[in-house]
C-alpha positions in Angstrom: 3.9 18.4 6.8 4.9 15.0 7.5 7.7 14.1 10.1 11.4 12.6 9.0 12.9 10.0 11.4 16.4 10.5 11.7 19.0 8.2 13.0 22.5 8.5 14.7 24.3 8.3 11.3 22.2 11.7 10.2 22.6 13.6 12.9 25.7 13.2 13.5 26.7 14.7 10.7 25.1 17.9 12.1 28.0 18.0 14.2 30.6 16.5 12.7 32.2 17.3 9.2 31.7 14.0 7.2 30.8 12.9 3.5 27.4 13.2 3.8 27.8 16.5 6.0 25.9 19.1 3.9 22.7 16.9 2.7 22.6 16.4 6.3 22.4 19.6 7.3 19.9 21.0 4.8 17.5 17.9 6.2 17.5 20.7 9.0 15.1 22.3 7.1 13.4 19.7 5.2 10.4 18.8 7.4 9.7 18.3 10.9 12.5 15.7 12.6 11.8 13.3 15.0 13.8 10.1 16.9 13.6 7.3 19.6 15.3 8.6 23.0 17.9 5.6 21.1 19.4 8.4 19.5 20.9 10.4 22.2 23.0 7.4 23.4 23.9 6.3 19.8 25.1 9.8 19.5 27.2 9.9 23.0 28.8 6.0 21.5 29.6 7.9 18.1 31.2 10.9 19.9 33.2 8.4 22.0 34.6 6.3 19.2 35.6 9.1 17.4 37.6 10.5 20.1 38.7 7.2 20.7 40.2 6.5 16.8 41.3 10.1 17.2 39.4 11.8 14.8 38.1 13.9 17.0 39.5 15.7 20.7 37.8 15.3 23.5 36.6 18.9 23.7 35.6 18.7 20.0 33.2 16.0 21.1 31.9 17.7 23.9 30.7 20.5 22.1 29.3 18.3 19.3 27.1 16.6 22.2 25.9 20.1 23.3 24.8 20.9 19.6 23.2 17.8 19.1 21.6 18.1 22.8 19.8 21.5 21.3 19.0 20.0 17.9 15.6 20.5 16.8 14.0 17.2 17.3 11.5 15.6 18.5 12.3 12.6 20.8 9.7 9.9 21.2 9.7 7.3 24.0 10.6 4.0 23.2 8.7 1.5 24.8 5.9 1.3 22.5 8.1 0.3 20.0 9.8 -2.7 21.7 7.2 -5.2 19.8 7.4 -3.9 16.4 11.2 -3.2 16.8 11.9 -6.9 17.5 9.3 -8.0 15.1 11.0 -5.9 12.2 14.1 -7.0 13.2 13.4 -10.7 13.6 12.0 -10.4 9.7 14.8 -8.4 8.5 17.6 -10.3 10.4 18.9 -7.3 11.5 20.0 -5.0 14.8 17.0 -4.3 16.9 18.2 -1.0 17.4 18.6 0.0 14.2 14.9 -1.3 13.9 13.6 0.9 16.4 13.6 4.3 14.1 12.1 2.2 10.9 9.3 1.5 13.5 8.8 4.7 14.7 8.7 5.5 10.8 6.0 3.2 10.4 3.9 3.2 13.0 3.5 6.9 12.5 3.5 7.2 9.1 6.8 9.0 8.6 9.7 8.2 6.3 13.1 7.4 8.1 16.2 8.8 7.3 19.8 7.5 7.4 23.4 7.2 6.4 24.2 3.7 7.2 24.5 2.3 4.3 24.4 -1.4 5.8 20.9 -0.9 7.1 19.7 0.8 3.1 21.3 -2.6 1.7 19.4 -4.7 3.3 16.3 -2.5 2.6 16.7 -2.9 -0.8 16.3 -6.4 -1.2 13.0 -8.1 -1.7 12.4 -9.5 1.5 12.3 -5.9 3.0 10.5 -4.6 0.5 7.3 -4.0 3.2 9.8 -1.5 4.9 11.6 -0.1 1.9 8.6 2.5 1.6 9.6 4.0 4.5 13.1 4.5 4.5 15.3 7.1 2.6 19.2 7.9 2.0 20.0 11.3 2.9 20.4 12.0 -0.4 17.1 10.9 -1.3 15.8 12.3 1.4 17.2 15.6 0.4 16.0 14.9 -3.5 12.8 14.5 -2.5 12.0 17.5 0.2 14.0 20.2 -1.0 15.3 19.7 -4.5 11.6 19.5 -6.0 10.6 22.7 -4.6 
């Protein structure tokens, strides 16, 4: 079974109860999940801001970092992907870092999943359309692996 790429915006939602929160978790048991190393610090700077606009304590974000630390996924160095990362960027005019899981996606093979709905609107249009293959709302992602079965 093919890999999913998941980003800070899914997995997040492991943890934390969001919109989004149960497709999210039932990706748990979708397919094999992988990320960049990126993902553990995007998660720590998620946890932070939370606690920082309050919605969560400090204690609820410290557990929420221990769940994700024994998350089921696979994390993939990064450096190999500095090249296509910038390059994807650079033709999508978009954060590098963001650009860093799509190429993981792609230069594996693998579809990418996320929440961010910034980075899905500028996947939809034309220009990204090389890209758009490989990259899937949770939702769709959810559509797709478990509600065919």
């Amino acid at each position: 079974m093919t890999k999913l790429v998941v980003d800070a915006s899914v997995v997040v939602k492991w943890v934390v109860p969001e919109i989004g929160s149960q497709d999210a978790a039932r990706l748990l048991k979708a397919a094999p999940l992988a990320a960049p190393e990126l993902l553990i610090a995007e998660c720590a700077n998620i946890l932070w801001k939370k606690v920082q606009r309050k919605e969560l304590m400090p204690d609820e974000a410290l557990m929420a970092a221990r769940l994700i630390e024994r998350a089921d996924i696979e994390l993939c160095p990064t450096r190999h992907l500095l090249e296509v990362a910038t390059k994807i960027a650079i033709e999508l005019d978009h954060p590098a870092y963001d650009c860093i899981y799509l190429s993981l996606a792609d230069l594996n093979d693998w579809h990418f999943v996320t929440a961010d709905q910034r980075l899905l609107q500028k996947l939809a249009q034309p220009k990204s359309s090389a890209y758009s293959v490989r990259i899937m709302s949770i939702v769709g992602a959810v559509e797709h692996y478990l509600d065919r079965a």
